[in-house]
N, C-alpha and C positions, 0 to 999 in steps of 0.2 A: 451287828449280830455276833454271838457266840463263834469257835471256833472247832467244838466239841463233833459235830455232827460233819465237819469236812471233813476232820482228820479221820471219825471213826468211818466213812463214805471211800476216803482214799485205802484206806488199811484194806477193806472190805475188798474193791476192786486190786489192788496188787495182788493181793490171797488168790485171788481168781485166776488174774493172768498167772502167775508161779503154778497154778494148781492145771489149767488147760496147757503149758508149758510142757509138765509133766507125763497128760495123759497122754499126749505126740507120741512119746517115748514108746516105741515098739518093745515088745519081747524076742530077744533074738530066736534064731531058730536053730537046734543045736545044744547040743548039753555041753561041749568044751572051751574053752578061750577064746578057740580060732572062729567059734560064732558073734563073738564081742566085734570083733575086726571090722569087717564091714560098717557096723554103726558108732566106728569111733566120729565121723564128721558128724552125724545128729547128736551126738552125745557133746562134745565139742561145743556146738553152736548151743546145745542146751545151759551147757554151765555159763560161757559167755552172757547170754542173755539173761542168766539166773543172776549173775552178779550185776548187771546191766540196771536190772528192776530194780533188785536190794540196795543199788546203789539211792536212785532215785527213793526208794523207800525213807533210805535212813535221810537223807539232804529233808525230802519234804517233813519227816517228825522233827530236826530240829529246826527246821524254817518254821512252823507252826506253833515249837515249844516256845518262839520267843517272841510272836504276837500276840497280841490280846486279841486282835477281831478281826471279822472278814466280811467284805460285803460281797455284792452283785455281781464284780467284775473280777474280782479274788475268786470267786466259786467258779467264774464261764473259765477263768485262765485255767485254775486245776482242770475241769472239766476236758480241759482242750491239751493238756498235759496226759489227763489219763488215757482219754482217746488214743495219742499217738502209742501211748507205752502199752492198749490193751491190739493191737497192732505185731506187738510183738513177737507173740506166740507162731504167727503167721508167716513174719519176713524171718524167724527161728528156723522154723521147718523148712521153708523157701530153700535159705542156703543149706543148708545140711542136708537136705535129701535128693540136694542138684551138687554135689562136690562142691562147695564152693567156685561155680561157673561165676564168669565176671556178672551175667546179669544179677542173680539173687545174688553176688555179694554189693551189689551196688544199690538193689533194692534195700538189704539191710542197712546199710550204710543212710538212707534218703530217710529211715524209719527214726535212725539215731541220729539224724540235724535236726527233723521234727520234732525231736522230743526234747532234744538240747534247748530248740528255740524257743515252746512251751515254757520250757523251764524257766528261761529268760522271761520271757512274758510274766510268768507269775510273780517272779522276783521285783521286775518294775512294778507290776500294780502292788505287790505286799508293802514297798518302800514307799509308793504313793500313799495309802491311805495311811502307812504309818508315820511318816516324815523321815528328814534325814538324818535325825538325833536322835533316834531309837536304837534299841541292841540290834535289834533285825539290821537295819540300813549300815550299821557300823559291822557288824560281821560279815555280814554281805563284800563293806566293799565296794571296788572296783570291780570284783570276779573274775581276777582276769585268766584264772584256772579254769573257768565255765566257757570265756570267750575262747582261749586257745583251743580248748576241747571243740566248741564247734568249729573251728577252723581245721583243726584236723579232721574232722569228719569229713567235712568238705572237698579236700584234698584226697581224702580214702574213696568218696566216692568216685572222684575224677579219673581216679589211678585205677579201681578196679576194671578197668577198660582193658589197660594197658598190662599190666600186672596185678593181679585180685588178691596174689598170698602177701603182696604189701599193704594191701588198704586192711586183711585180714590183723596183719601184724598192729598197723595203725587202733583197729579197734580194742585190740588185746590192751596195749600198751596204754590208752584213755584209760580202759576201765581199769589197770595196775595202777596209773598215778589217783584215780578217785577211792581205790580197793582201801585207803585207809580210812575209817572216819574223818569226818572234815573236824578239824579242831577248831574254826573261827566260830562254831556257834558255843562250843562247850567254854573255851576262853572267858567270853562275855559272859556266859550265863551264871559259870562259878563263883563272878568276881559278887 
């Protein structure tokens, strides 16, 4: 089957989560600076997970730009992809409106292996119905940027126990090395 109706299905749902993301977002109270203050950790947690999603946004438009088609299990995997990232809005507000307490940063933390692992999921079934001689499976890769990233998650949620502005740091630092476009799909696809 086509792949027309996933992509516009995921666009549709990320729009959403960004957009309930958004509505969290309190109106301080206070007309000067020192009312920003207080809601610097929701604000904080907001941008994080706004890059979080965009992230995921832009990987799954060129993961999609460079198959032809998607079946059964292509669709449950996003499905189960979008799930964890429509989640997010949730474990966003969680830590940000608890300071960053180890539990909701650990709860965040369990939200972003879910969704990493997702992610993986999709990629194997995308590589399965496509083979391993396709632009997809050759940009793809190893992944091993995807794998170390869930292993860091892993380690962040372990840590939040112990220390939570590490596992915080850890998250930052994921979404900095993915913050740039991925180049291995546009590579292939120019050639």
């Amino acid at each position: 089957m086509g792949k027309g109706r996933v992509e516009a299905f995921t666009d549709g749902v990320v729009a959403i989560i960004i957009t309930i993301m958004v509505l969290e977002l309190k109106v301080p109270h206070g007309e000067d600076f020192s009312a920003l203050l207080p809601l610097w950790p929701i604000f904080f947690c907001y941008v994080l997970s706004f890059i979080n999603v965009g992230i995921y946004w832009n990987n799954l438009h060129n993961m999609f730009h460079t198959v032809q088609r998607v079946d059964g299990r292509v669709l449950w995997a996003n499905l189960n992809l979008l799930f964890w990232l429509s989640l997010m809005p949730v474990t966003t507000a969680f830590m940000g409106e608890n300071h960053f307490a180890p539990v909701p940063v650990a709860v965040y933390g369990i939200d972003l292996v879910l969704c990493a692992v997702a992610y993986t999921i999709l990629v194997f079934k995308l590589r399965h119905l496509h083979g391993a001689d396709t632009t997809f499976a050759k940009a793809v890769g190893h992944d091993e940027k995807g794998k170390i990233s869930l292993a860091f998650y892993i380690v962040a949620v372990l840590l939040s126990f112990f220390n939570q502005w590490i596992s915080v740091a850890i998250y930052v630092a994921v979404a900095a090395v993915w913050f740039a476009p991925d180049k291995r799909f546009e590579r292939l696809v120019g050639k």
